[in-house]
DRENPA-3360 file (N, C-alpha, C; in nm, 2 decimals, always signed):
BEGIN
1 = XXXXXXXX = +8.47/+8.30/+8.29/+8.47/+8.20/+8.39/+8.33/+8.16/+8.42 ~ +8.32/+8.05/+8.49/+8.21/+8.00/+8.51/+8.15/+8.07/+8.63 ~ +7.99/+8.07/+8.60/+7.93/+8.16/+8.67/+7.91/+8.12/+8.85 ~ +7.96/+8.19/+8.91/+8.00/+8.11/+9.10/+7.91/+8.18/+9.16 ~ +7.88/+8.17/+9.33/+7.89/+8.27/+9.39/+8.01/+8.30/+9.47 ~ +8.05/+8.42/+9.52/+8.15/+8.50/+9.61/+8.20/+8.41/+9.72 ~ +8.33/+8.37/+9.73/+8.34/+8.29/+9.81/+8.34/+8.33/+9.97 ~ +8.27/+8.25/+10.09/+8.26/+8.30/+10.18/+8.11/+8.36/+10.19;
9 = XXXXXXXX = +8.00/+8.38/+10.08/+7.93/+8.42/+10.10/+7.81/+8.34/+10.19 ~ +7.74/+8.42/+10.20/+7.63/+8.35/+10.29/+7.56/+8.23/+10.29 ~ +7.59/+8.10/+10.32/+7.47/+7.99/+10.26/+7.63/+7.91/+10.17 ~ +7.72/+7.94/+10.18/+7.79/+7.90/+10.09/+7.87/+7.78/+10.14 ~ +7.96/+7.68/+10.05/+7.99/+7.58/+10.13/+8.13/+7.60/+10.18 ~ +8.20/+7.69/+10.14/+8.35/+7.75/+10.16/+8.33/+7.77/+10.33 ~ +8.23/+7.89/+10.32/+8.21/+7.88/+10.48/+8.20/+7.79/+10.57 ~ +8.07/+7.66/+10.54/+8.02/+7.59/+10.68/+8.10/+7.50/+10.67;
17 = XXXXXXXX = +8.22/+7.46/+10.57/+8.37/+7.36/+10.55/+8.47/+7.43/+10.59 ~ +8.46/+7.55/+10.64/+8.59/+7.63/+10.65/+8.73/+7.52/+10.70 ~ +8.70/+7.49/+10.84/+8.75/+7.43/+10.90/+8.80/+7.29/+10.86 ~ +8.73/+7.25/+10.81/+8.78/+7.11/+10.74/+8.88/+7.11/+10.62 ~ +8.83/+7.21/+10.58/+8.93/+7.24/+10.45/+9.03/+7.29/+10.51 ~ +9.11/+7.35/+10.65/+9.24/+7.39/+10.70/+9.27/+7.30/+10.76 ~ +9.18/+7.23/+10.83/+9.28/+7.09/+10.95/+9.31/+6.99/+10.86 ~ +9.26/+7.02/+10.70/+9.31/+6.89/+10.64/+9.45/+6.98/+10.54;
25 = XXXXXXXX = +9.49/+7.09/+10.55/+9.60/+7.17/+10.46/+9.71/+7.20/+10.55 ~ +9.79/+7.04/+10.52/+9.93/+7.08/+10.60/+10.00/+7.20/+10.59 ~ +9.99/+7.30/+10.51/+10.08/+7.41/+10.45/+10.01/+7.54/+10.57 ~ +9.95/+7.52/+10.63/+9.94/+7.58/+10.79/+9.99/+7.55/+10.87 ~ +10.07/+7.43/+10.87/+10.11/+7.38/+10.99/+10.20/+7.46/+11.07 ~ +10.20/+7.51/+11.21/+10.29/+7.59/+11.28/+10.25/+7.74/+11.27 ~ +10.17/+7.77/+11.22/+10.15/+7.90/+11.19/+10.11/+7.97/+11.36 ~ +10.02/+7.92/+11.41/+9.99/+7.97/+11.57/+10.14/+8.02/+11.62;
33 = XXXXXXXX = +10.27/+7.91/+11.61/+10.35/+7.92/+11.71/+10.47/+8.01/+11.63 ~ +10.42/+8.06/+11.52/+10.50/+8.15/+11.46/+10.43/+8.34/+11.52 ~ +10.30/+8.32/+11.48/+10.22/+8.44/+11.53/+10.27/+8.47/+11.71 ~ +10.27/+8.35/+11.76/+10.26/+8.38/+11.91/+10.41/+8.45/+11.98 ~ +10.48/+8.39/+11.87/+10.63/+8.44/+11.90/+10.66/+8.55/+11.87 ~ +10.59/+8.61/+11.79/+10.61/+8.78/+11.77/+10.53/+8.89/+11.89 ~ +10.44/+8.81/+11.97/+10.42/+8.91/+12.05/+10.47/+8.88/+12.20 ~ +10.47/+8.96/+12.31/+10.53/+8.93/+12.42/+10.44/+8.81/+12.47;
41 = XXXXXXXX = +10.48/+8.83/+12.61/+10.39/+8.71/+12.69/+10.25/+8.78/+12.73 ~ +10.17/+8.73/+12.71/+10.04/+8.79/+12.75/+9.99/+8.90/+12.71 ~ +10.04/+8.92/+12.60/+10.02/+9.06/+12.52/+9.88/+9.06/+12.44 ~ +9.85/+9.18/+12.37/+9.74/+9.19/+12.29/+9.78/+9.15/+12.15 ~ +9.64/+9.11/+12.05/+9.70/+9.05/+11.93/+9.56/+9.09/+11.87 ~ +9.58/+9.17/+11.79/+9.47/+9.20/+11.67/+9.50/+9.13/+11.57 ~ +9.36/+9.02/+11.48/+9.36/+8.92/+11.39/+9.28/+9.01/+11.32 ~ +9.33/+9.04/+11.18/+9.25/+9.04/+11.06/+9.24/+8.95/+10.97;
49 = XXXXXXXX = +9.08/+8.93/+10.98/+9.06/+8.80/+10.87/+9.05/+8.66/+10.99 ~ +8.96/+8.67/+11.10/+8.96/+8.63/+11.14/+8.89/+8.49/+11.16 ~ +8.83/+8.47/+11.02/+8.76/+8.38/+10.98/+8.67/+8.30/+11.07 ~ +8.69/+8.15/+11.08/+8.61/+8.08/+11.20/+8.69/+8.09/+11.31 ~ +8.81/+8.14/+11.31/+8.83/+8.17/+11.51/+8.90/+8.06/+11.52 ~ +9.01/+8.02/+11.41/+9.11/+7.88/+11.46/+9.24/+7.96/+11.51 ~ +9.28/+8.09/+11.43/+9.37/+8.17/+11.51/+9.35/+8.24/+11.64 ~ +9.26/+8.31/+11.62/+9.17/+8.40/+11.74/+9.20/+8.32/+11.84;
57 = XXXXXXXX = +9.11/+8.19/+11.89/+9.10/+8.11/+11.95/+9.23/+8.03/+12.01 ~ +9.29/+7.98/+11.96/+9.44/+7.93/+11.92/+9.51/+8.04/+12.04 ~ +9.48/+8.13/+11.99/+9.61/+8.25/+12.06/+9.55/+8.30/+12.21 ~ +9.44/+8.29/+12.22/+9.37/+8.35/+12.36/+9.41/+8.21/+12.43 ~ +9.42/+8.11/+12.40/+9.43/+7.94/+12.48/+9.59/+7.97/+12.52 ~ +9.67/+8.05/+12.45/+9.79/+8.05/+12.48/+9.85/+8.18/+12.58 ~ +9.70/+8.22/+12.63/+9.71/+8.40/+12.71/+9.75/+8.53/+12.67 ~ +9.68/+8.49/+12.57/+9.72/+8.64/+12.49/+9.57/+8.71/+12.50;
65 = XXXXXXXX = +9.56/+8.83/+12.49/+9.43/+8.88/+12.49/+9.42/+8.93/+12.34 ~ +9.29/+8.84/+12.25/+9.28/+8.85/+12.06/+9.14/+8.92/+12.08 ~ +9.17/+8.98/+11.95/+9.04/+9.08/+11.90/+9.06/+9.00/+11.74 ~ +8.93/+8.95/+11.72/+8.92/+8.90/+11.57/+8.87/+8.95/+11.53 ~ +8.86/+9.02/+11.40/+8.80/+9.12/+11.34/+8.78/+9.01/+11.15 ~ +8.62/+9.01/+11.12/+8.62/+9.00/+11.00/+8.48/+9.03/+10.94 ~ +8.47/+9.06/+10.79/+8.38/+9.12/+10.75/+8.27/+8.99/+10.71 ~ +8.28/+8.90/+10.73/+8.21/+8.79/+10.68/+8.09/+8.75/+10.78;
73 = XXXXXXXX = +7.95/+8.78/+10.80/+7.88/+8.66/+10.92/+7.89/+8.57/+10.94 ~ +7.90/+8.47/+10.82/+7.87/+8.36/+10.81/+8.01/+8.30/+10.84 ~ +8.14/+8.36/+10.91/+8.27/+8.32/+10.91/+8.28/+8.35/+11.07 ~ +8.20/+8.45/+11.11/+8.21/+8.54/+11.29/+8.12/+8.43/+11.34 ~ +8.01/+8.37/+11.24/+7.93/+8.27/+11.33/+8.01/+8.16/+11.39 ~ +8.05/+8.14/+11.32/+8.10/+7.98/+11.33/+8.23/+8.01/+11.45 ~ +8.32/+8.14/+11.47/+8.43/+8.19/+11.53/+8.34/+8.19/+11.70 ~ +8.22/+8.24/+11.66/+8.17/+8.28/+11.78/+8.13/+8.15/+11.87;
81 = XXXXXXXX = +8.06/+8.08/+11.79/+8.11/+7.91/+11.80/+8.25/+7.82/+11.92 ~ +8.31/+7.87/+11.81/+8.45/+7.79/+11.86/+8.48/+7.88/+11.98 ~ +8.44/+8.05/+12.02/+8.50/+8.10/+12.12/+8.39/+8.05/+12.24 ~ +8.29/+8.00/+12.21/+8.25/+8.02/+12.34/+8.24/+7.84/+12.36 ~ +8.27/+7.77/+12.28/+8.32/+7.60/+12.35/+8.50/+7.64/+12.45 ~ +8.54/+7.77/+12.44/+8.67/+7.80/+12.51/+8.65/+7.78/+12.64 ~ +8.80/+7.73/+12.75/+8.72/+7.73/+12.88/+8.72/+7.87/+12.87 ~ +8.65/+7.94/+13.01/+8.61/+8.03/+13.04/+8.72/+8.18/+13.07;
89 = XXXXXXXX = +8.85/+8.12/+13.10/+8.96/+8.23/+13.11/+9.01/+8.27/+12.97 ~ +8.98/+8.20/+12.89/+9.05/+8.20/+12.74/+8.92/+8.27/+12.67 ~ +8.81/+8.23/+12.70/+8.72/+8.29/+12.65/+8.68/+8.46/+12.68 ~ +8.71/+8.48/+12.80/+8.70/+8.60/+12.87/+8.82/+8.67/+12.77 ~ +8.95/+8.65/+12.71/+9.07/+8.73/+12.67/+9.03/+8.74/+12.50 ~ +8.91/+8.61/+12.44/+8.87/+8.67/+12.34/+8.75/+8.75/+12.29 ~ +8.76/+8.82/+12.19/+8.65/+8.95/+12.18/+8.67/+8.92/+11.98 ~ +8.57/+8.93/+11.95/+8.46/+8.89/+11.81/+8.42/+9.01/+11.76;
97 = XXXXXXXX = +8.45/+9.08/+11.65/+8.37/+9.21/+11.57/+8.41/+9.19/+11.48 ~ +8.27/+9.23/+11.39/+8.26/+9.23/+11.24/+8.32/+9.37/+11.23 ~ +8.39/+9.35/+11.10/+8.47/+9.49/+11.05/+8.55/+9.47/+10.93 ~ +8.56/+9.61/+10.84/+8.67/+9.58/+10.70/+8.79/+9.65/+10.75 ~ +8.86/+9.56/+10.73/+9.00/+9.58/+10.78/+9.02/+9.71/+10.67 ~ +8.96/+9.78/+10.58/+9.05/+9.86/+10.48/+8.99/+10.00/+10.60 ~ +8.89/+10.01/+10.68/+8.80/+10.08/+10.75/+8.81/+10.11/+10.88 ~ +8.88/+10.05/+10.96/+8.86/+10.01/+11.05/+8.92/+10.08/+11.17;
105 = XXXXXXXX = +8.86/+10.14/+11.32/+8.90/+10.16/+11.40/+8.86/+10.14/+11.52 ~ +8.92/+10.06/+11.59/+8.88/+10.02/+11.75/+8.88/+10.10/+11.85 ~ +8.94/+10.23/+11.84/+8.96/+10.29/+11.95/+9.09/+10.23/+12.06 ~ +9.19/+10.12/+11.99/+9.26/+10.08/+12.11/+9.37/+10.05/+12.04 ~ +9.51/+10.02/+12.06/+9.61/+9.94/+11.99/+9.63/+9.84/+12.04 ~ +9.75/+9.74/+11.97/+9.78/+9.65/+12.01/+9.93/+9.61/+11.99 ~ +9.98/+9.49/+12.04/+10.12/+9.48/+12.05/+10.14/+9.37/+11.94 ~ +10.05/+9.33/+11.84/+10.04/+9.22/+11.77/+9.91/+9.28/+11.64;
113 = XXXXXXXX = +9.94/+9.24/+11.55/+9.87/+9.27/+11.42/+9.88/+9.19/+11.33 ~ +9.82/+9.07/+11.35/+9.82/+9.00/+11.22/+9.72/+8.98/+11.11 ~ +9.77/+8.92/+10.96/+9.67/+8.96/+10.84/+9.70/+8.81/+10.79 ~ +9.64/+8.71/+10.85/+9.71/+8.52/+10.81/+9.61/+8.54/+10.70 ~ +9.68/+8.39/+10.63/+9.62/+8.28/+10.60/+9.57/+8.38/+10.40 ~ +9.62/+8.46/+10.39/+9.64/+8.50/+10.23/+9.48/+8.59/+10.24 ~ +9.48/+8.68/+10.40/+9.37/+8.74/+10.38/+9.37/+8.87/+10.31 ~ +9.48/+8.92/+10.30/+9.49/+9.04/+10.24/+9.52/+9.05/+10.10;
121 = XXXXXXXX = +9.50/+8.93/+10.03/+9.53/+8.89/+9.90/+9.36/+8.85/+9.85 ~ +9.31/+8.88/+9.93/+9.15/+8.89/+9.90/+9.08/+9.03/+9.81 ~ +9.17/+9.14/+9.88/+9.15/+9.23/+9.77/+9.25/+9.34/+9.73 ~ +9.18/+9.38/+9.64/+9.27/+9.42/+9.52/+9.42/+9.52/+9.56 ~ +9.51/+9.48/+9.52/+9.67/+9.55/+9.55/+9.67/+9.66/+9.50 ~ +9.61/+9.76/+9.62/+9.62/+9.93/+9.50/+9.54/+10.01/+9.67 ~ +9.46/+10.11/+9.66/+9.46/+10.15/+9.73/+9.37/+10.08/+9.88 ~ +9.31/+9.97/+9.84/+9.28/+9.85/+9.93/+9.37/+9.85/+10.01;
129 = XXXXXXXX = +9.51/+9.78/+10.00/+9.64/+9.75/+10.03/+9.65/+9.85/+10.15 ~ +9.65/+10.02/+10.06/+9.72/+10.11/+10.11/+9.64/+10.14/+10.28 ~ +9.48/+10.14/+10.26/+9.39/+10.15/+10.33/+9.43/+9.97/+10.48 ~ +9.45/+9.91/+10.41/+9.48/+9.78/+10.50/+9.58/+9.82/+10.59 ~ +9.69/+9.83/+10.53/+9.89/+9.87/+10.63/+9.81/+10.01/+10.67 ~ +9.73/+10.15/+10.67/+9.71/+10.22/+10.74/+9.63/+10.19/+10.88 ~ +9.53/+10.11/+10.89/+9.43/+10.00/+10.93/+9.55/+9.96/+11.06 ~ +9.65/+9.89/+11.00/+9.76/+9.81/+11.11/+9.78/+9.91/+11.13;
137 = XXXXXXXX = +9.89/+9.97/+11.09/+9.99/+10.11/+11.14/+9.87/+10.17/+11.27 ~ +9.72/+10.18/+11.25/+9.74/+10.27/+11.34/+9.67/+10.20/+11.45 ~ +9.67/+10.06/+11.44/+9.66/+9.96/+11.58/+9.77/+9.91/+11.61 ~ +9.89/+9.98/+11.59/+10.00/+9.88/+11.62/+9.99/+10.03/+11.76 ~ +10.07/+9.95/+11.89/+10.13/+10.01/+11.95/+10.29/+10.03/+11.92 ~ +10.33/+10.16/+11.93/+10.45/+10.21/+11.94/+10.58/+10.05/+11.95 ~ +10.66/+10.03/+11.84/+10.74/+9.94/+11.82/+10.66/+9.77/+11.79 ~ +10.53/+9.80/+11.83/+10.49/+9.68/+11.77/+10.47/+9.67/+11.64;
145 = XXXXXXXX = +10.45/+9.52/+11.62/+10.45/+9.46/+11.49/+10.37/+9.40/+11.37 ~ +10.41/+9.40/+11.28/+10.19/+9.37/+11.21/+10.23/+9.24/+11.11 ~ +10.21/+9.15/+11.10/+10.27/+9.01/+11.04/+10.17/+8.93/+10.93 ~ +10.20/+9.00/+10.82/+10.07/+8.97/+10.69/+10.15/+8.84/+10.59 ~ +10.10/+8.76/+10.57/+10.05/+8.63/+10.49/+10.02/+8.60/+10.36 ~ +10.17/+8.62/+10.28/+10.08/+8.65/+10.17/+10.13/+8.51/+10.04 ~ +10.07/+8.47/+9.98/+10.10/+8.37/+9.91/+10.23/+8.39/+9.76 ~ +10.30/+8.30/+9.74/+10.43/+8.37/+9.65/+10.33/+8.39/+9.51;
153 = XXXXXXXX = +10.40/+8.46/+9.45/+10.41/+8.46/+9.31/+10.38/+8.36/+9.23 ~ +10.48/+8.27/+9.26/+10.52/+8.14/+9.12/+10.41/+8.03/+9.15 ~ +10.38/+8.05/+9.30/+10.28/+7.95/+9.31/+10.14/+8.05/+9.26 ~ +10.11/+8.10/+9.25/+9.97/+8.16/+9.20/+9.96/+8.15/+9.04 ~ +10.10/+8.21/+9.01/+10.12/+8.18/+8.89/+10.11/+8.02/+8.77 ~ +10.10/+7.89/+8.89/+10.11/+7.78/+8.87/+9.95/+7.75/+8.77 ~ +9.97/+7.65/+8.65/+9.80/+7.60/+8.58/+9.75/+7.50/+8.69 ~ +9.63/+7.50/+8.65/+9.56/+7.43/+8.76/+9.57/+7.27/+8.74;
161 = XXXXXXXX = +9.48/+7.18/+8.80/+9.49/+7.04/+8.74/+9.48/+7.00/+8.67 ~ +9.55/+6.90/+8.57/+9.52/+6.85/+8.47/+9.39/+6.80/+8.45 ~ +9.34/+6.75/+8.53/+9.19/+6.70/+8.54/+9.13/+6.74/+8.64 ~ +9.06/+6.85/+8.59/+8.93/+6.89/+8.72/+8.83/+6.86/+8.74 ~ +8.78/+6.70/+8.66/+8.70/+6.66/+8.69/+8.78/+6.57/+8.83 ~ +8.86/+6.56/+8.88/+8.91/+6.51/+9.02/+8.88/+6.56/+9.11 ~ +8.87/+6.54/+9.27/+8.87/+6.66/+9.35/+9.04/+6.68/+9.40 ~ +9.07/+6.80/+9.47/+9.18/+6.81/+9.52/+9.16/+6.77/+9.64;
169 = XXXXXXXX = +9.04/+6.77/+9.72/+9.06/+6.76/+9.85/+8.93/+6.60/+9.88 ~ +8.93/+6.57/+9.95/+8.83/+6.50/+9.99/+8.86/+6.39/+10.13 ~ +8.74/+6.48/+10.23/+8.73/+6.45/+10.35/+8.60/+6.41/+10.42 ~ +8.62/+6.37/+10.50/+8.47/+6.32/+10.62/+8.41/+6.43/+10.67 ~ +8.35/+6.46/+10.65/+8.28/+6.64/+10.78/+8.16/+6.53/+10.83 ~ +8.03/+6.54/+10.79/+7.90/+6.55/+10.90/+7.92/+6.36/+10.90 ~ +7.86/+6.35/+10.98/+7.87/+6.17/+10.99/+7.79/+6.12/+10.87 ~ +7.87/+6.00/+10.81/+7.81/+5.94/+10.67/+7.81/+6.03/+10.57;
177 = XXXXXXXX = +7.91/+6.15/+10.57/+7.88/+6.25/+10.44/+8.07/+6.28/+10.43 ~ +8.08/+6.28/+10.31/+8.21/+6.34/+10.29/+8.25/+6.44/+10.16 ~ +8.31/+6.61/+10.20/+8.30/+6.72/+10.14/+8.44/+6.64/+10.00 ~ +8.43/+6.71/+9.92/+8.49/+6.68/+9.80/+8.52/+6.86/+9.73 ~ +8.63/+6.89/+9.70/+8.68/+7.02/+9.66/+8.75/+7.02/+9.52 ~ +8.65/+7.06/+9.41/+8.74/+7.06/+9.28/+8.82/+7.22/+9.28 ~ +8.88/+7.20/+9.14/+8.91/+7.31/+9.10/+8.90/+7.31/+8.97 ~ +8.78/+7.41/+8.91/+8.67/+7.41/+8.82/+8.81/+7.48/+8.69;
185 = XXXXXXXX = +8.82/+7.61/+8.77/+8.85/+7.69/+8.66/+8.99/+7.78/+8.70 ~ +9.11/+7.79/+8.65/+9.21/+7.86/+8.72/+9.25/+7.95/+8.61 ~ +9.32/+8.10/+8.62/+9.35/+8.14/+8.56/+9.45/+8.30/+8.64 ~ +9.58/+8.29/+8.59/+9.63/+8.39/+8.66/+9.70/+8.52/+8.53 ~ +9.68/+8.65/+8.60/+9.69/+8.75/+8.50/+9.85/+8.82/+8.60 ~ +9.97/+8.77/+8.51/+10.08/+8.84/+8.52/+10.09/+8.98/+8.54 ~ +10.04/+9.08/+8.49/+10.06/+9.19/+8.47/+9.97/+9.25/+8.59 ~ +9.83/+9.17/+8.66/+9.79/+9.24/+8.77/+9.80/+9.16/+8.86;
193 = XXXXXXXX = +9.91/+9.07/+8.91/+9.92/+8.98/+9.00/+9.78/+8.91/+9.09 ~ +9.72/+8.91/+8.98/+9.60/+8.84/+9.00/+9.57/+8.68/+8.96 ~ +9.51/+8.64/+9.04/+9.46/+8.47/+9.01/+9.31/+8.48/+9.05 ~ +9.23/+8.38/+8.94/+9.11/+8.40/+8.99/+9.05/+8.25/+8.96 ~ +8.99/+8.16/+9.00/+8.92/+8.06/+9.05/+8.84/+8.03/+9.05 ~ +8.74/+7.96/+9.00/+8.65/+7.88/+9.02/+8.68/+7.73/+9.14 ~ +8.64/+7.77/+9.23/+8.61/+7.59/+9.31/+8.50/+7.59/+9.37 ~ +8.48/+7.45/+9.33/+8.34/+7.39/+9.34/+8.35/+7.29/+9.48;
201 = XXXXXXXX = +8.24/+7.34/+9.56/+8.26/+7.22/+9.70/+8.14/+7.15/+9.65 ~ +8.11/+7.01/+9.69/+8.01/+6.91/+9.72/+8.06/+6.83/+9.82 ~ +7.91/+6.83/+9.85/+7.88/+6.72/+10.01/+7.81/+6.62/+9.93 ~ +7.87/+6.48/+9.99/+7.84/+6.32/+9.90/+7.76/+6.27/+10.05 ~ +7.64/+6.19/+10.02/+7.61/+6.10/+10.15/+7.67/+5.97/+10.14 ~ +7.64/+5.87/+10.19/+7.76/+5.75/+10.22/+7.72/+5.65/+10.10 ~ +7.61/+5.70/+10.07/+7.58/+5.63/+9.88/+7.64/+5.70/+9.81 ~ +7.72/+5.82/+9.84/+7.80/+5.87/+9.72/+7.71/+6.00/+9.63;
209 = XXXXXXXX = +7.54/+6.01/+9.64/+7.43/+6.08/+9.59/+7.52/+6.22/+9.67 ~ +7.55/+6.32/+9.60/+7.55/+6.47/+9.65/+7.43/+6.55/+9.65 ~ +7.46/+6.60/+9.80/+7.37/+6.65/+9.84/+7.32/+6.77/+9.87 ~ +7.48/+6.88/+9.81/+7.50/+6.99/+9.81/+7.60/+7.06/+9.75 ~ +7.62/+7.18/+9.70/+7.69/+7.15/+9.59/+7.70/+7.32/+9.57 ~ +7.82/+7.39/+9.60/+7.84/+7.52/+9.55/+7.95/+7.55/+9.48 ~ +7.92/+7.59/+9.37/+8.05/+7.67/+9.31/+8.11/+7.75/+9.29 ~ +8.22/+7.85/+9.37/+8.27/+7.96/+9.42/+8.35/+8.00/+9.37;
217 = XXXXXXXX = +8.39/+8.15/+9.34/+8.47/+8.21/+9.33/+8.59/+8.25/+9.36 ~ +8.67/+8.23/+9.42/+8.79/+8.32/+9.46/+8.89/+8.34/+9.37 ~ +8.94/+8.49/+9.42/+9.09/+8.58/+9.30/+9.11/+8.59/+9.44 ~ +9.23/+8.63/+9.42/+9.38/+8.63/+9.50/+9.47/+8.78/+9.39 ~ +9.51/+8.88/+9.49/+9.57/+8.99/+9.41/+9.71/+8.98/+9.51 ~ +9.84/+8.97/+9.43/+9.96/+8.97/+9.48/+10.07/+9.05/+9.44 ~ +10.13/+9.16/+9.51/+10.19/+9.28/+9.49/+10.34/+9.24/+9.62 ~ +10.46/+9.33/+9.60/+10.52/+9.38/+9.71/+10.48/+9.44/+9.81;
225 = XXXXXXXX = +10.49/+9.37/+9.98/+10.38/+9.50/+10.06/+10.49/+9.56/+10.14 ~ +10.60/+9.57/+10.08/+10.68/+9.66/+10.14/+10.59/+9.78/+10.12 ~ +10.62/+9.85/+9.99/+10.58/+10.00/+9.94/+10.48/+10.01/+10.05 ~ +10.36/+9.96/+10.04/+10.26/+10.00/+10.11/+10.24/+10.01/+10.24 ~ +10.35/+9.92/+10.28/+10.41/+9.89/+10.50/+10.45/+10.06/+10.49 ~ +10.56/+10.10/+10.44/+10.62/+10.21/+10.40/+10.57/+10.34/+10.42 ~ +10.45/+10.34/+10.33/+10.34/+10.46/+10.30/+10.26/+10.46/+10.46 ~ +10.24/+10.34/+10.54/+10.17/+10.36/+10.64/+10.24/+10.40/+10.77;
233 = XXXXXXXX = +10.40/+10.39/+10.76/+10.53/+10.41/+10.82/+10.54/+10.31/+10.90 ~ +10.55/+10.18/+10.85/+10.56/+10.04/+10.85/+10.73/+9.99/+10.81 ~ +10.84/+9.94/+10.87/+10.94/+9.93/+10.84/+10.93/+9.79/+10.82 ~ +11.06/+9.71/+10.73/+11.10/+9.56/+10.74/+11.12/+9.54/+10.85 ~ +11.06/+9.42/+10.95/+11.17/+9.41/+11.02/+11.25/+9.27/+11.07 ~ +11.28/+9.21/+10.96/+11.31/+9.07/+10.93/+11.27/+9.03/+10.78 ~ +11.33/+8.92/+10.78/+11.33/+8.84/+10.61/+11.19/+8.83/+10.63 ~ +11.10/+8.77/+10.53/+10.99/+8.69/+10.51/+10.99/+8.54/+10.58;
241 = XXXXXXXX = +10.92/+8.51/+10.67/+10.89/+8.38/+10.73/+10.84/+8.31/+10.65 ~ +10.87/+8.18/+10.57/+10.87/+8.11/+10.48/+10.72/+7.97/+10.53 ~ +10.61/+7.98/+10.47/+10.52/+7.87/+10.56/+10.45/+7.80/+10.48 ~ +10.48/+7.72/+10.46/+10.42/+7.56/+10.38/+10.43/+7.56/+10.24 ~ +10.53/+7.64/+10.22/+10.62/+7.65/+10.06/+10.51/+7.73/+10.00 ~ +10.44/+7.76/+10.02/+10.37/+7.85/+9.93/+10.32/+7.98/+9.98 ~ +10.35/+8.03/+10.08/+10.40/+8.16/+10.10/+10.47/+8.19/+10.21 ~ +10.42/+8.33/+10.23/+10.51/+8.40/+10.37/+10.49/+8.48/+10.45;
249 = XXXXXXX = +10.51/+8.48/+10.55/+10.47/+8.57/+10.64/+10.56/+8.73/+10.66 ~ +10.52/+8.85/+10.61/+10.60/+8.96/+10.59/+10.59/+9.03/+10.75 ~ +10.69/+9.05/+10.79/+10.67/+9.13/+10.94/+10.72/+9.27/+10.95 ~ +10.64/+9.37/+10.98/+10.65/+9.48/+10.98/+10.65/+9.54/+11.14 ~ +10.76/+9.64/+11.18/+10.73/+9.71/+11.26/+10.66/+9.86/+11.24 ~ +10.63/+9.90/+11.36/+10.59/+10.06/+11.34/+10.67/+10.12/+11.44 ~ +10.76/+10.26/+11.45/+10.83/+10.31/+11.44/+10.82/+10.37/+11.61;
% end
């Protein structure tokens, strides 16, 4: 595949578009008021993969007290951003730490444990996984629940555009500049429920001249996360929440 850098990395355009690229992807839509309904009223809510802080943020505005946790700077910046334009009582219920969810210990539980938006399909389905559901399991408080996001099969499995010289996406961000999102290179490996990607962002000025231009990587690894809910003593506890036809939200309790 063509040679990228890491998507999300530092300087990169995945990052400083984060947001543009989800308020324009209807296949999120409702996702806040699905999360918020799994935990009580004014409950705690641990976010893995907390990216720029549209969940994080989202959920503290609704009185919940969120802990966003992600391993990315250049993703906590922009989160730390949007927490502190919060008014001031929502901002006070949210709290910002870099951390790898396969690693991770806060010293506290919670009544809420979420893994959105196909963050756990970031890496690899094997003992990553197993390290992630132990990660929840042992922030969950007693009967609470850990609610991971994971994209289907058939759609990962899907060829990419016929023409990738097109973009898939193309929107307005900075004034007189508009981001444009191809998809360079797609390729999915059956046997390791893997997909891996090339997309390319560029920023156009209102002459159309681009003015920036990265070409990124992302793979996506997709498994059953029963086994692994299981191993961390993670039960089903409901069907898969079905969200914008291309995946689902798996909800697990702890025991």
């Amino acid at each position: 595949m063509a040679k990228a850098k890491p998507y999300y990395a530092p300087g990169s355009l995945s990052a400083a578009h984060y947001d543009a690229v989800t308020a324009a992807d209807a296949r999120l839509a409702g996702d806040v008021d699905i999360y918020a309904a799994l935990a009580p009223a004014g409950g705690s809510i641990l976010e893995l993969g907390a990216g720029s802080g549209r969940l994080t943020c989202g959920l503290a505005l609704r009185g919940f007290d969120v802990t966003g946790v992600d391993i990315a700077p250049a993703m906590l910046a922009q989160a730390e951003m949007r927490r502190a334009a919060l008014p001031e009582d929502a901002a006070a219920r949210c709290r910002l730490v870099r951390g790898d969810m396969t690693a991770l210990k806060l010293g506290r539980t919670f009544d809420l444990v979420i893994c959105p938006f196909f963050t756990l399909a970031h890496i690899p389905a094997g003992a990553a996984w197993r390290n992630a559901f132990a990660s929840m399991a042992w922030h969950l408080a007693p009967s609470g629940l850990a609610a991971v996001h994971l994209p289907r099969r058939e759609i990962m499995a899907m060829p990419g555009p016929s023409r990738p010289e097109l973009p898939v996406l193309d929107v307005p961000v900075e004034t007189g500049r508009r981001l444009r999102l191809y998809v360079r290179e797609r390729s999915f490996r059956d046997d390791l429920g893997k997909l891996e990607q090339v997309l390319e962002y560029e920023v156009v000025d209102a002459a159309g001249r681009v003015v920036a231009r990265s070409p990124e990587r992302l793979t996506y690894w997709m498994a059953d996360p029963a086994p692994f809910a299981e191993v961390a003593g993670l039960t089903a506890d409901r069907s898969p929440v079905p969200l914008g036809g291309v995946g689902d939200i798996w909800v697990f309790r702890r025991g």
